[in-house]
C-alpha positions in Angstrom: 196.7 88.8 107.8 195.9 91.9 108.8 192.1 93.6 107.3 193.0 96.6 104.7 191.1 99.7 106.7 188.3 101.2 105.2 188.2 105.1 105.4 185.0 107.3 106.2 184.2 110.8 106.3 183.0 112.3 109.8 181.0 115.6 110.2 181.8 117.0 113.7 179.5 119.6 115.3 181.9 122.6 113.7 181.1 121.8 109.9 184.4 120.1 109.5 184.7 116.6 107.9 187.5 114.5 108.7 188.3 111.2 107.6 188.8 108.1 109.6 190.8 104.8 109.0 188.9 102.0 110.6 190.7 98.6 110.7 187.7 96.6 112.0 184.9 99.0 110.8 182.4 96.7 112.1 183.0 97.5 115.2 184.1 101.2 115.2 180.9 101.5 113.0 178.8 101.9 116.3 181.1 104.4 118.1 181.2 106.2 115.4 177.2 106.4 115.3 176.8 106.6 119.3 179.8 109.8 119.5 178.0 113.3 119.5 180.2 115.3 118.2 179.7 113.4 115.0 176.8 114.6 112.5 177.4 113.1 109.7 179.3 110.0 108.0 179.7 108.7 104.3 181.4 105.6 103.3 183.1 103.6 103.5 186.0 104.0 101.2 188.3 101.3 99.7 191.0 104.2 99.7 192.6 106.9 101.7 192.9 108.5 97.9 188.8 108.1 97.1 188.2 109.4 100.7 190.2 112.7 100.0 188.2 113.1 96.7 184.8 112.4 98.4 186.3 115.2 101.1 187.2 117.7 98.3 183.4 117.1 96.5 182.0 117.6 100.0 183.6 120.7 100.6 182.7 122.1 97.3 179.2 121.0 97.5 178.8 123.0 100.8 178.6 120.0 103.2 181.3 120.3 104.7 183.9 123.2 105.8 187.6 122.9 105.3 190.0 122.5 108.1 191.8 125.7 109.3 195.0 125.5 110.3 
């Protein structure tokens, strides 16, 4: 059986945020922490769906820019 991934939201040195799907967050937990392009991180999320919506209120709230295309 394999583990349902939980998501997070990453701030990189830009202002972006994306969002990650970690199988074995455990683990990716720390890389996460240790990388330095990463500022920020919320979660984790149960859903890719509640992730998004975290995201969105993010965005709005000024913590994080949207991704241009």
């Amino acid at each position: 059986m394999t583990p349902t991934p939980k998501y997070y939201i990453v701030k990189r040195l830009a202002g972006n945020c994306e969002i990650l799907p970690l199988a074995e967050p455990s683990q990716k937990i720390a890389q996460i922490e240790q990388n330095s392009t990463i500022v920020e991180k919320w979660g984790p999320y149960d859903s890719a769906e509640d992730a998004i919506a975290r995201r969105i209120g993010l965005i709005r709230a000024g913590k994080c820019q949207p991704t241009k295309f």
